[in-house]
C-alpha positions as CSV (number, residue, x, y, z in Angstrom):
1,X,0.0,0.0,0.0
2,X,1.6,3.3,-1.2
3,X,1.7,6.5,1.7
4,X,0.5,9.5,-0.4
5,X,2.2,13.1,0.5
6,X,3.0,14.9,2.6
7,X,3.8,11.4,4.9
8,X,7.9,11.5,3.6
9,X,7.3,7.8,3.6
10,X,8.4,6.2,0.1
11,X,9.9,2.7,0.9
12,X,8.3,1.8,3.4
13,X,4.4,0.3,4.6
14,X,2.8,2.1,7.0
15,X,-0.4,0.0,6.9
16,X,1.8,-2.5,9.0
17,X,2.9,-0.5,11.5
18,X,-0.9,0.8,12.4
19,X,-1.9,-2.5,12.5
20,X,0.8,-2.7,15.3
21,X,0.1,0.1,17.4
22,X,-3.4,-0.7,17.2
23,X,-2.6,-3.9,18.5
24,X,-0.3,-2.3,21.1
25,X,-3.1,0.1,22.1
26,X,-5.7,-2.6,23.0
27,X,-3.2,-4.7,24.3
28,X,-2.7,-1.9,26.9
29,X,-6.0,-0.8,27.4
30,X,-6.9,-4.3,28.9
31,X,-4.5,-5.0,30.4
32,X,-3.0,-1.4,31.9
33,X,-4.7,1.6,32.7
34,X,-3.2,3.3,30.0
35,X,-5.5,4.6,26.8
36,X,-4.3,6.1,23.6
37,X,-5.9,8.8,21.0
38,X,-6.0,8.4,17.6
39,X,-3.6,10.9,16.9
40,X,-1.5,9.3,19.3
41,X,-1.5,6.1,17.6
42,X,-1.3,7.3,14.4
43,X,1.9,9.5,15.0
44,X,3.7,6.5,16.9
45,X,3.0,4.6,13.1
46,X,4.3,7.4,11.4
47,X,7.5,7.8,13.6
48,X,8.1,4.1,13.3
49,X,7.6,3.5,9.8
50,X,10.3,6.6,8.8
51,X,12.4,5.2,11.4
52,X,12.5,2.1,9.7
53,X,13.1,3.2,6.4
54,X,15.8,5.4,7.3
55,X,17.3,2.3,9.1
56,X,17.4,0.1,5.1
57,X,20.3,-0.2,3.1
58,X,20.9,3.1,1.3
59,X,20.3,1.5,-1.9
60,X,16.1,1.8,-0.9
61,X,16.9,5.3,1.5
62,X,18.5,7.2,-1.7
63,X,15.0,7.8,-3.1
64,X,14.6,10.2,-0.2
65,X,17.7,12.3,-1.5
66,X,16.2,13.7,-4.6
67,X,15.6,17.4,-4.5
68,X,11.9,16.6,-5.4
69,X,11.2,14.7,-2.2
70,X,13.9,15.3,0.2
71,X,12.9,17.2,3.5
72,X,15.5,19.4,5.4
73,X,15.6,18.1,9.2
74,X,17.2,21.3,10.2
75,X,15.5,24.5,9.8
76,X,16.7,27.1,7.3
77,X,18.5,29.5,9.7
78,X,19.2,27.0,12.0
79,X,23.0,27.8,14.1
80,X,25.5,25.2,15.3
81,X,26.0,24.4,18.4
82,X,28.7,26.9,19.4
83,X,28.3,27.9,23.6
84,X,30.4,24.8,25.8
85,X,29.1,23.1,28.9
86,X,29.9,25.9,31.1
87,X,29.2,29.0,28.2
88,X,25.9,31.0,29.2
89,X,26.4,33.8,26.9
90,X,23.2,34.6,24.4
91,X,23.5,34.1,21.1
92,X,20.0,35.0,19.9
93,X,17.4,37.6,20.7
94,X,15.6,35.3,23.3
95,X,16.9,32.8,25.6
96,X,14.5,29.8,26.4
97,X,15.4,27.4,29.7
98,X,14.0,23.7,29.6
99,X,13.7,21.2,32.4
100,X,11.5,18.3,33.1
101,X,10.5,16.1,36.0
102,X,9.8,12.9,35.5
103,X,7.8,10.0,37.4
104,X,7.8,6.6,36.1
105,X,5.2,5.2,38.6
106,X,2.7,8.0,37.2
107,X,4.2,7.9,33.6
108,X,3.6,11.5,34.1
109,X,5.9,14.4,33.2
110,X,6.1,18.3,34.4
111,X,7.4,20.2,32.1
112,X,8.8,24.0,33.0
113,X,10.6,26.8,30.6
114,X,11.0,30.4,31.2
115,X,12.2,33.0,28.3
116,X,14.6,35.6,28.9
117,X,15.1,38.5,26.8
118,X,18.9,39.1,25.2
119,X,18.8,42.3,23.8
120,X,18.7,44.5,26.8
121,X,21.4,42.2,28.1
122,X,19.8,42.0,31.6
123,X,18.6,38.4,33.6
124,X,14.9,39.7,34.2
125,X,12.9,36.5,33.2
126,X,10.0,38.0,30.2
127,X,7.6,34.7,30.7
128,X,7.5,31.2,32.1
129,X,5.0,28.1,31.8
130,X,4.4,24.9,33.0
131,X,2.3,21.7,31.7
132,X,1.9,18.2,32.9
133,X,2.5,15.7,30.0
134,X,1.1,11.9,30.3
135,X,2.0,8.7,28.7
136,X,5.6,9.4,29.3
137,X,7.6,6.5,28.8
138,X,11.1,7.9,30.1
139,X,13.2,10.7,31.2
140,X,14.9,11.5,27.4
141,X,11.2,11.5,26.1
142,X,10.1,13.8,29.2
143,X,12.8,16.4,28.2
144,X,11.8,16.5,24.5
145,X,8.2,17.1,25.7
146,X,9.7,20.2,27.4
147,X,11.4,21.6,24.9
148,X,8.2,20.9,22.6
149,X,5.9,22.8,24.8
150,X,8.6,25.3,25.3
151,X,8.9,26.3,21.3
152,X,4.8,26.3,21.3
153,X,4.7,29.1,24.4
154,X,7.7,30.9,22.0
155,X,5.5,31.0,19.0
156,X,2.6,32.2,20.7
157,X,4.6,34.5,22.3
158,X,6.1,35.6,18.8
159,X,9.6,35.1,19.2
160,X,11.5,34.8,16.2
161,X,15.0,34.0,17.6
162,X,15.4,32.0,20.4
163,X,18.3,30.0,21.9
164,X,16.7,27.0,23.6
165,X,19.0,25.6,26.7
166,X,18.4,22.1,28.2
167,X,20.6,19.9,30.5
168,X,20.1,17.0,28.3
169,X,22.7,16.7,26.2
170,X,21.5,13.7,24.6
171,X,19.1,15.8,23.3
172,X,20.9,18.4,22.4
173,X,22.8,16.8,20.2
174,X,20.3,15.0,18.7
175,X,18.7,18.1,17.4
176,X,21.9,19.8,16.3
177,X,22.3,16.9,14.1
178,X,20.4,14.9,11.8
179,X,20.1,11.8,14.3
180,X,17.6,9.7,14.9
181,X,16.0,8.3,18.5
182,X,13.5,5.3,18.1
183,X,12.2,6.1,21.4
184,X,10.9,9.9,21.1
185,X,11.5,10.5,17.1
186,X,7.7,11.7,16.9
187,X,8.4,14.2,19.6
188,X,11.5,14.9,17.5
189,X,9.7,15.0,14.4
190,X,7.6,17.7,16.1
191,X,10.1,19.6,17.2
192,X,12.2,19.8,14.2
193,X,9.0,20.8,12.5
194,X,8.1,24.0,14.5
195,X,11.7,25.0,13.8
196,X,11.2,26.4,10.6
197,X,8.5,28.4,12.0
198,X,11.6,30.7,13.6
199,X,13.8,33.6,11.4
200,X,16.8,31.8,13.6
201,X,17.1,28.9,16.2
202,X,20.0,27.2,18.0
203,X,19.8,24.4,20.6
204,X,22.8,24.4,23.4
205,X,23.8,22.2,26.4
206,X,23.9,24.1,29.9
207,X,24.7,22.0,33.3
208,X,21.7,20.9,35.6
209,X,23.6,23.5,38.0
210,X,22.5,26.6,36.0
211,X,19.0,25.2,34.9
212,X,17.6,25.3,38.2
213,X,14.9,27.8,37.6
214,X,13.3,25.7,35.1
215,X,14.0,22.5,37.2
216,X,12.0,24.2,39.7
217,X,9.1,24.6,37.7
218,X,8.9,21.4,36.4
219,X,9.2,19.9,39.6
220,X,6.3,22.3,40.9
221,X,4.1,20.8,37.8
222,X,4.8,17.1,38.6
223,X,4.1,17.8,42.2
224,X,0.8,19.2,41.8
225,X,-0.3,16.6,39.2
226,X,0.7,13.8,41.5
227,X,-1.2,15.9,45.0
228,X,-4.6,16.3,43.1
229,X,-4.6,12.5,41.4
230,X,-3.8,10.9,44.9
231,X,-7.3,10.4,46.6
């Protein structure tokens, strides 16, 4: 069965992998407490079936790499990764702080960011959020959830530069690159997608040392999800 536009999905079947997460989805409806949406299922599919043809022999992959059908992963605009571990300094218009909290017992994540402003070269925060996230599988995917929700706030908000900072570097590097994570590559997909939205965007590492305000919030988020579920 052939995937029509605008899917990016050329050698691959993506009727099998609905079938799966179908499958998947009632598997864990009866036997967990866990539901899933439609979208939901249908984006795992997707994720999984461009996963798996970007994983075949590049004989079957190079149909991808034609100028008619090939789709940038990094946004036009899009900087390196230039600021080190310990390297703070702005880069961009607007600085946006990540964190996440996760709890695996809950599968629940909080999710906090805060935005501050570059240009006037002082530390006064401009806006903040938080959001509880469920269905969340693992830290990595907790973080990428974060940074999701983050760029969402920014375009709302917008910004058209902004310099998101996370302690993850996993994830970091992952979106500075052209990588792929089985695990979280819809949230990646996502992610990589509202890039292009911004004039110019850069992803950097900081230490969990100097992300404390945005740890704070998403502890604060998990926290009060957990207090009002518990009877």
């Amino acid at each position: 069965m052939t995937s029509l536009p605008p899917l990016g999905i050329v050698t691959a079947s993506l009727f099998h992998w609905l079938i799966w997460f179908l499958w998947k989805a009632r598997n864990a409806l009866l036997f967990t407490p866990s539901s899933y949406s439609e979208m939901e299922i249908v984006t795992k599919a997707i994720a999984e079936t461009k996963a798996w043809q970007r994983a075949q022999p590049c004989s079957l992959v190079a149909v991808q790499d034609t100028p008619s059908s090939q789709t940038p992963l990094e946004p036009t605009g899009a900087l390196p990764l230039t600021p080190g571990p310990g390297d703070l300094s702005p880069l961009l218009a607007i600085s946006c702080f990540t964190d996440a909290a996760w709890n695996a017992d809950w599968s629940t994540a909080g999710l906090g960011w805060y935005f501050r402003s570059n240009t006037d070269r002082s530390d006064l925060v401009t806006e903040q959020g938080v959001s509880t996230h469920s269905h969340v599988f693992s830290a990595l995917e907790a973080e990428a959830w974060a940074i999701l929700a983050a760029l969402d706030q920014a375009l709302v908000l917008g910004f058209e530069e902004v310099q998101v900072s996370s302690d993850c570097l996993t994830l970091v590097n992952l979106l500075n690159s052209e990588g792929i994570h089985t695990e979280i590559q819809a949230v990646v997909d996502d992610i990589r997608a509202l890039c292009s939205c911004f004039k110019l965007i850069n992803f950097a590492f900081i230490p969990r040392a100097a992300n404390s305000r945005a740890d704070s919030l998403a502890k604060k988020a998990l926290n009060a999800f957990v207090n009002n579920s518990v009877p």
